[in-house]
C-alpha positions as CSV (number, residue, x, y, z in Angstrom):
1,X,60.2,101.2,83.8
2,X,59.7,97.4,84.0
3,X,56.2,96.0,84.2
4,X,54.7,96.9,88.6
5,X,54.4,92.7,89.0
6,X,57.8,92.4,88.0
7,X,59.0,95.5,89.9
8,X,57.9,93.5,92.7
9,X,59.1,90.2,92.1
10,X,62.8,92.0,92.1
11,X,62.0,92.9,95.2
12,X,61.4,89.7,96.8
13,X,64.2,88.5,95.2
14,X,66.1,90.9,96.3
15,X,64.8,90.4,100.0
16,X,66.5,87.0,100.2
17,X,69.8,88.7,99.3
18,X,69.0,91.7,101.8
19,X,68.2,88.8,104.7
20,X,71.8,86.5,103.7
21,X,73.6,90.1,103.6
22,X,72.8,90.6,107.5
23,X,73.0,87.5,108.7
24,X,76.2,86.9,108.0
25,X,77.3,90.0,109.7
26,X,75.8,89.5,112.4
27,X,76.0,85.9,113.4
28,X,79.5,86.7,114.9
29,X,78.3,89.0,117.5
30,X,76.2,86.7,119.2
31,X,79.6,84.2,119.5
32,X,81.3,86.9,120.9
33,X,81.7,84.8,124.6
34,X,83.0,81.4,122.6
35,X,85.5,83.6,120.0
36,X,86.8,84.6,123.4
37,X,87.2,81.3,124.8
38,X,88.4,79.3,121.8
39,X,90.6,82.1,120.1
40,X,91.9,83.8,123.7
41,X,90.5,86.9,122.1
42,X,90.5,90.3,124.6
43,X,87.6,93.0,124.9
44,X,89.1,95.3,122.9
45,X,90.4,92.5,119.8
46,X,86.6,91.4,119.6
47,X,86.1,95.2,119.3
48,X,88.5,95.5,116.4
49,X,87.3,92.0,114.6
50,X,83.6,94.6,114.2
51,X,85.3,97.4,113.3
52,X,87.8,96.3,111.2
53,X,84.7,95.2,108.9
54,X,83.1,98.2,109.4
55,X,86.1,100.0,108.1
56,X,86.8,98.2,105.1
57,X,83.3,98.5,103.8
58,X,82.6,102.1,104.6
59,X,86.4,102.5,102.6
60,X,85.1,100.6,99.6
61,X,81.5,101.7,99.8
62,X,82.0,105.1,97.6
63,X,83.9,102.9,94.9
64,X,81.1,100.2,95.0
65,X,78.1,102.4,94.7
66,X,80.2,104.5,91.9
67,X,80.5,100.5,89.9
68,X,77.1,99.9,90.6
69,X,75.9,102.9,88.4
70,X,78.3,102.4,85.9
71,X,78.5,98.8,85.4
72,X,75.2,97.8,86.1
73,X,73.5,97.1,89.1
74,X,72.6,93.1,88.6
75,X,76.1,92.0,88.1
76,X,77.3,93.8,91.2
77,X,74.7,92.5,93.0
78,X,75.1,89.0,91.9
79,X,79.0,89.6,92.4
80,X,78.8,90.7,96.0
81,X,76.5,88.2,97.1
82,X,78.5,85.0,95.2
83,X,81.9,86.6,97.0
84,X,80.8,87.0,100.6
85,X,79.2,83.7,100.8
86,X,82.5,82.3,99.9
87,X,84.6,84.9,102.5
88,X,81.7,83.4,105.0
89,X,82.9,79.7,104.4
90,X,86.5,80.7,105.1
91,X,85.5,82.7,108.5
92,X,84.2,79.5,109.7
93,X,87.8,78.3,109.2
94,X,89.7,81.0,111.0
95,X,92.3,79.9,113.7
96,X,94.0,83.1,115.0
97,X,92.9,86.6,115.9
98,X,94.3,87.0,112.6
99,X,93.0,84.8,110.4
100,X,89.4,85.8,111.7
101,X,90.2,89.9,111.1
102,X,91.2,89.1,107.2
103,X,88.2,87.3,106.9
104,X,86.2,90.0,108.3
105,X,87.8,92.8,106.5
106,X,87.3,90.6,103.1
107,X,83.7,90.2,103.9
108,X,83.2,93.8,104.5
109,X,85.2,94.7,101.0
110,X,82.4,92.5,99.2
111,X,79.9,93.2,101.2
112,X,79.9,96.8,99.9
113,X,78.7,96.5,96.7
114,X,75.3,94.9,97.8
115,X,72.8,97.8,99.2
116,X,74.1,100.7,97.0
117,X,73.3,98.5,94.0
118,X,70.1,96.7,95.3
119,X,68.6,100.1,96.3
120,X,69.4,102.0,93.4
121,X,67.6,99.0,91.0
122,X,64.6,99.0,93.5
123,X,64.4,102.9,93.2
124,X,64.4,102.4,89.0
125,X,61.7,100.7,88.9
126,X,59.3,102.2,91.4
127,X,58.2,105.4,91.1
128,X,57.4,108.1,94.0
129,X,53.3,106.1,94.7
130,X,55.7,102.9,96.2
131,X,59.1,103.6,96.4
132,X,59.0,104.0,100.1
133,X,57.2,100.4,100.6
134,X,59.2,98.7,97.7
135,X,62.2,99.9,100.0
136,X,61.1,99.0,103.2
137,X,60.1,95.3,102.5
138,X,63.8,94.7,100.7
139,X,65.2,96.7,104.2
140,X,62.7,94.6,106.1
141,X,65.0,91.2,104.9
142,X,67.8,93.3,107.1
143,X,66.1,93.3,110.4
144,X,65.3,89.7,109.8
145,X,68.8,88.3,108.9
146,X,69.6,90.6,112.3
147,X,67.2,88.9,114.5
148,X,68.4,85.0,112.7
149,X,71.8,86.3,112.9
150,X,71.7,87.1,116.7
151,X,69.0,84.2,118.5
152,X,70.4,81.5,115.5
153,X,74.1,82.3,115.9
154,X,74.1,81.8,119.9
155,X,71.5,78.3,119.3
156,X,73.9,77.1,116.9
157,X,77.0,78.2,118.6
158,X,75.4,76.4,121.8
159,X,75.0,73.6,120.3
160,X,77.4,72.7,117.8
161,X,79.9,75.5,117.6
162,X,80.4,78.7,116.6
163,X,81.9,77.2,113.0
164,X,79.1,75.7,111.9
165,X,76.6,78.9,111.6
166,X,79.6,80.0,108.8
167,X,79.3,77.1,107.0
168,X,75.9,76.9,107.0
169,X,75.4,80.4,105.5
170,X,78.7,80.3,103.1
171,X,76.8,77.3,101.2
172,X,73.6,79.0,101.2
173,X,74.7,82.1,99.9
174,X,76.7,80.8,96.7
175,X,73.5,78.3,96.0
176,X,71.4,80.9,95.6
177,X,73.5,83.2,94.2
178,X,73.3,80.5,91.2
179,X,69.9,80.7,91.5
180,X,70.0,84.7,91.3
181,X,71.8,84.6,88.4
182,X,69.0,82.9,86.1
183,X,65.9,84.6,88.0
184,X,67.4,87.6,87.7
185,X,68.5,87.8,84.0
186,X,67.2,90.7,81.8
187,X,66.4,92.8,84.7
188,X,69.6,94.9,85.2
189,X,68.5,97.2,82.3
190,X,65.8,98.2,84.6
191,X,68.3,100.2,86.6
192,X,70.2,103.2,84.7
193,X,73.7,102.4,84.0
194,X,76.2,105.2,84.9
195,X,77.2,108.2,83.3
196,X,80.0,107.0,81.2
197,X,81.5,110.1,80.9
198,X,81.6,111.3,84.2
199,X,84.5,109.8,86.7
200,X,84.6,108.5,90.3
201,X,85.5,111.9,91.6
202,X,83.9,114.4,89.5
203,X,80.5,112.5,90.5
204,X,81.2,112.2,94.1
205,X,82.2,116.0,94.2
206,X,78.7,116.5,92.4
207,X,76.6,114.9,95.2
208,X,78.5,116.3,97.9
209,X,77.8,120.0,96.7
210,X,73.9,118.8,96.2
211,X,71.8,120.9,99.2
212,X,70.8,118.6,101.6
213,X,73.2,115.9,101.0
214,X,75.4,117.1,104.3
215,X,72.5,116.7,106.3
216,X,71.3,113.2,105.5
217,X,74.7,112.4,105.4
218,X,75.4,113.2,109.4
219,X,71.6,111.7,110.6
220,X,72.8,108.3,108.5
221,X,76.2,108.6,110.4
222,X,74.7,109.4,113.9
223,X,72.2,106.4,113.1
224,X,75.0,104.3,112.1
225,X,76.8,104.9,114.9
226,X,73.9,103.8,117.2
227,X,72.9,100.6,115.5
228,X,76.5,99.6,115.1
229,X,77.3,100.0,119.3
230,X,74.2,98.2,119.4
231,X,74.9,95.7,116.8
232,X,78.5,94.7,118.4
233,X,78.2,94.9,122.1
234,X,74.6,94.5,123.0
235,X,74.6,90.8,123.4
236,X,78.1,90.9,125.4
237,X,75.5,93.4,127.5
238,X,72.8,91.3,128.4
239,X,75.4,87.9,129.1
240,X,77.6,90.8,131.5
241,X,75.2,92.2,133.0
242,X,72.2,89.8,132.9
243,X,74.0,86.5,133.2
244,X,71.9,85.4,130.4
245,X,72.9,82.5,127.7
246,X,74.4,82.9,124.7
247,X,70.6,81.7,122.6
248,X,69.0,84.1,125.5
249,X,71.1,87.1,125.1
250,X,71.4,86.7,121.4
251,X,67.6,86.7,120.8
252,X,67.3,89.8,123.7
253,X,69.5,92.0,121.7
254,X,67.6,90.9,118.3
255,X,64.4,90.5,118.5
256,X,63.6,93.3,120.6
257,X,64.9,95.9,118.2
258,X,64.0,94.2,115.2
259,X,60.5,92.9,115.4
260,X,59.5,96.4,116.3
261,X,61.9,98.0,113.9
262,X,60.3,95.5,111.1
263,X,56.5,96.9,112.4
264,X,58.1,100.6,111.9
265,X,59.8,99.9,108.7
266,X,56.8,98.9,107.4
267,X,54.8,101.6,108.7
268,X,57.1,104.4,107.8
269,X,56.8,103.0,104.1
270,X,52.8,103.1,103.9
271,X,52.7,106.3,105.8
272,X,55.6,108.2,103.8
273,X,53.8,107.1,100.2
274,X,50.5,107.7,101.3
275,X,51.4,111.1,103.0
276,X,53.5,112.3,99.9
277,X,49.6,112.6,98.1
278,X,49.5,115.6,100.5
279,X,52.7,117.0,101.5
280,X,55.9,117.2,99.7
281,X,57.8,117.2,102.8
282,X,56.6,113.4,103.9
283,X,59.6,111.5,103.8
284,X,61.2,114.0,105.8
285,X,58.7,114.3,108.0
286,X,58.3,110.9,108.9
287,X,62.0,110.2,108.7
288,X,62.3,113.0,111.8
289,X,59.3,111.4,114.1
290,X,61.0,107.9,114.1
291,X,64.4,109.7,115.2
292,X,61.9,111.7,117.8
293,X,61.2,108.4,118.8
294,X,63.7,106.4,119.1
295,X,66.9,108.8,120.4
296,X,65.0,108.9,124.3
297,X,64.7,105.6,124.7
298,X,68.4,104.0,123.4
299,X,69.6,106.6,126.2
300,X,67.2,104.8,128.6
301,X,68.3,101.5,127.4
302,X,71.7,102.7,128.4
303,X,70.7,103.1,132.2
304,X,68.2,100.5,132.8
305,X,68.5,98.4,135.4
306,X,66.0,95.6,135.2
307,X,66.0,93.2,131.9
308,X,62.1,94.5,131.8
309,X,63.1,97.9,131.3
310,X,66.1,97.2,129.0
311,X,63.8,95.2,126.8
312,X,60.6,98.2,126.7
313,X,63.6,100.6,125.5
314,X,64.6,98.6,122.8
315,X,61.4,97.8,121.9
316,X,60.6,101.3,121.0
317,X,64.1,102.5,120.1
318,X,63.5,99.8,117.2
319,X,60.1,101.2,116.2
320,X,61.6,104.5,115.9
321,X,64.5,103.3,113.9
322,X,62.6,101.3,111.7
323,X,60.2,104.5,110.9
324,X,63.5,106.4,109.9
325,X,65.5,103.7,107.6
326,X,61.9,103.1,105.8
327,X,62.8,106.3,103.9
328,X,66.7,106.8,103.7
329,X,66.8,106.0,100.0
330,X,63.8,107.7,98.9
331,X,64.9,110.9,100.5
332,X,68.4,110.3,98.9
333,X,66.1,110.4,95.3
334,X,64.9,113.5,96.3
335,X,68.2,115.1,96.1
336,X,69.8,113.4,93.4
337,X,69.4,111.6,89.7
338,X,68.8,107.9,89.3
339,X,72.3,107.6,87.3
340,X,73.7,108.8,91.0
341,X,72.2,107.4,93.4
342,X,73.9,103.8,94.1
343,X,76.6,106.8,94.0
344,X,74.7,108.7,96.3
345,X,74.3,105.7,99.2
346,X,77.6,104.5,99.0
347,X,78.8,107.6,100.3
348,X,76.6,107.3,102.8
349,X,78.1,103.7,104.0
350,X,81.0,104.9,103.7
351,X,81.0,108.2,106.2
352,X,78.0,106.2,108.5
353,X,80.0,102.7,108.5
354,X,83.4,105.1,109.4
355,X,81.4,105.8,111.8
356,X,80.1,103.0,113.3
357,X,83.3,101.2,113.2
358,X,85.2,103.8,115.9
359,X,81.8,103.6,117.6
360,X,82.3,99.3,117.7
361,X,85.9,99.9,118.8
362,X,85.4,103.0,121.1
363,X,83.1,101.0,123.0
364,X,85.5,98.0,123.8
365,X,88.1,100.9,125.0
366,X,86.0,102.3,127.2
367,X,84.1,99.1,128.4
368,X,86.2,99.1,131.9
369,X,85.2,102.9,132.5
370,X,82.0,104.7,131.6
371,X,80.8,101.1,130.8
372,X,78.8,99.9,127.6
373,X,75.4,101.3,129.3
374,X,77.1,104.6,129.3
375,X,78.1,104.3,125.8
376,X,75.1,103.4,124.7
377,X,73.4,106.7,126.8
378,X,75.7,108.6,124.5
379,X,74.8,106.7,121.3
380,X,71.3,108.1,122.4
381,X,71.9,111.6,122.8
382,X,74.0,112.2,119.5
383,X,70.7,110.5,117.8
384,X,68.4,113.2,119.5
385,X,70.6,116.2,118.1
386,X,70.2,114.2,114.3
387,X,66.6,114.5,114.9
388,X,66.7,117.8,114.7
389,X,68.9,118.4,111.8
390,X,66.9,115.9,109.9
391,X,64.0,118.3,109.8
392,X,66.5,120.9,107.7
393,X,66.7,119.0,104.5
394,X,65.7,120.8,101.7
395,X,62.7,119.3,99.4
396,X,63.5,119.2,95.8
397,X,61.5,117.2,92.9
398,X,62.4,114.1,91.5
399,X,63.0,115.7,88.1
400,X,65.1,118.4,89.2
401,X,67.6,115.9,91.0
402,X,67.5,114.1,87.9
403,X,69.1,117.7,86.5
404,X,71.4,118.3,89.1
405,X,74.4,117.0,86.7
């Protein structure tokens, strides 16, 4: 265990990576309307340039997490970031349908390696007194890069085009990936390198047998699949429906979900740490109120008819949300061994990004029929049935999921 200042200083560093990570993703969404325009892109093509991402990274996300453990988490991490910056560059360069799918699809095949690895080295080097908050600030860089991605993509796109945002962030990224690479040195033996012996499959078959793991594994999906509809087609939404701009309905679908969902990421870190003191069953506990939360109002986001209401329901769908993500990762220690875990989450991208991805496409198919609001209804409802499954995940001790091999 490194020393607690630097434990945190890998966290803030960390946190720029984290906030790079989802703003590239997400920028596109918000250029949705000029991708259409400029590239003569249909519904259900824009729906297929998020979920072909989605696909490739939830495909590559079991075989990232399993290199993260065994080669060691600060050169993946320095390795994903470096490579996505430079797949962001190229995106910006895309002149066909697709051009801007293979960049998409690379992106997602680098961007994989990130959060597995990142989460895993944050989870070495805090123990179970701030694991939960050491977490949720490195997640809270997400919901910024979400909220830049989406109100900065549809300024800049405004403004000066939708290829400039790409550029902008492809040059960022590699410059401080340089950067990374020095600040970061001598910290990757914080974080356990992988069991050498054991191979990709035998250790995924391990954590998949692990009680509990099915569990967190369908709340993550049914999560996924909510924040991804959301993600995707929310913006489209509000300029549809709304007849908002591009800056307006970029910063809508944003901000309203992620300034709250910061607040509750936050939150559910302090509460989960502090509430462990006095019940073993915390994390879960506090994972299960923010799904209480937040399933009820996504559905009502899904039939509002007035920006007002929209904007309350995402407001506290985000708070919820936030309250649940602040402890996916410590719960995920809970059930299995720090040589794992990076293991452990890439699984979880990989079934909860699956996921997500038919939810991005699905939505564009059915777009002309049930409509996004009733996709997003749906989105709700399958969150509300997670809530409930969330509560039967078995409590184990750190040191006996550090046995389960």
């Amino acid at each position: 265990m490194i020393s607690r200042r630097a434990a945190w200083v890998v966290v803030g560093l960390l946190w720029v990576v984290a906030l790079l990570n989802y703003l590239d993703r997400q920028i596109i969404f918000s250029l949705f309307p000029l991708l259409r325009g400029d590239l003569a892109l249909t519904d259900p093509q824009l729906g297929l340039v998020s979920a072909g991402f989605l696909w490739v990274y939830a495909f590559a996300s079991p075989f990232a997490g399993y290199l993260g453990d065994k080669l060691g988490r600060r050169r993946v991490v320095l390795f994903s970031l470096v490579i996505w910056s430079v797949v962001t560059l190229l995106t910006g360069m895309a002149r066909s349908f697709g051009q801007l799918l293979a960049a998409r699809a690379l992106m997602g095949l680098s961007e994989a390696f990130y959060i597995p690895a990142a989460l895993a080295m944050i989870s070495a080097q805090h123990g179970e007194g701030t694991r939960a908050r050491a977490v949720s600030l490195h997640q809270s860089g997400i919901y910024f890069g979400i909220v830049l991605g989406g109100a900065g993509g549809g300024w800049l796109g405004e403004h000066y085009g939708w290829r400039s945002g790409f550029y902008a962030l492809g040059i960022a990224g590699v410059i401080y990936g340089l950067f990374l690479f020095r600040a970061l040195r001598g910290e990757g033996g914080a974080a356990a390198e992988g069991p050498r012996g054991t191979g990709f499959g035998r250790s995924v078959a391990e954590i998949v047998r692990v009680p509990g793991f099915a569990a967190v594994l369908f709340v993550f999906a049914a999560m996924s699949l909510c924040n991804w509809m959301v993600y995707t087609w929310l913006p489209l939404f509000l300029y549809d429906k709304f007849h908002l701009s591009l800056a307006a309905a970029g910063f809508a679908s944003t901000f309203y979900i992620q300034g709250p969902g910061l607040i509750g990421i936050l939150l559910g870190g302090w509460l989960a740490d502090a509430w462990m003191k006095k019940q073993q069953r915390a994390r879960i506990w506090t994972q299960a109120l923010g799904l209480f939360g937040a399933a009820p109002f996504l559905m009502l986001a899904g039939v509002a008819s007035q920006p007002l209401l929209l904007y309350i329901a995402l407001v506290l769908y985000g708070f919820g949300r936030g309250i649940y993500d602040s402890n996916i990762m410590p719960v995920l220690c809970g059930l299995v061994g720090d040589d794992q875990r990076a293991t452990g989450y890439g699984l979880l991208n990989f079934v909860g990004v699956l996921v997500g991805g038919v939810a991005a496409f699905g939505a564009g198919l059915v777009k002309s029929t049930i409509g996004l609001g009733g996709a997003i209804e749906f989105a709700g409802a399958v969150l509300l049935v997670s809530a409930f499954v969330v509560l039967r995940i078995p409590v184990r001790t750190e040191s006996a999921a550090s046995v389960t091999r």
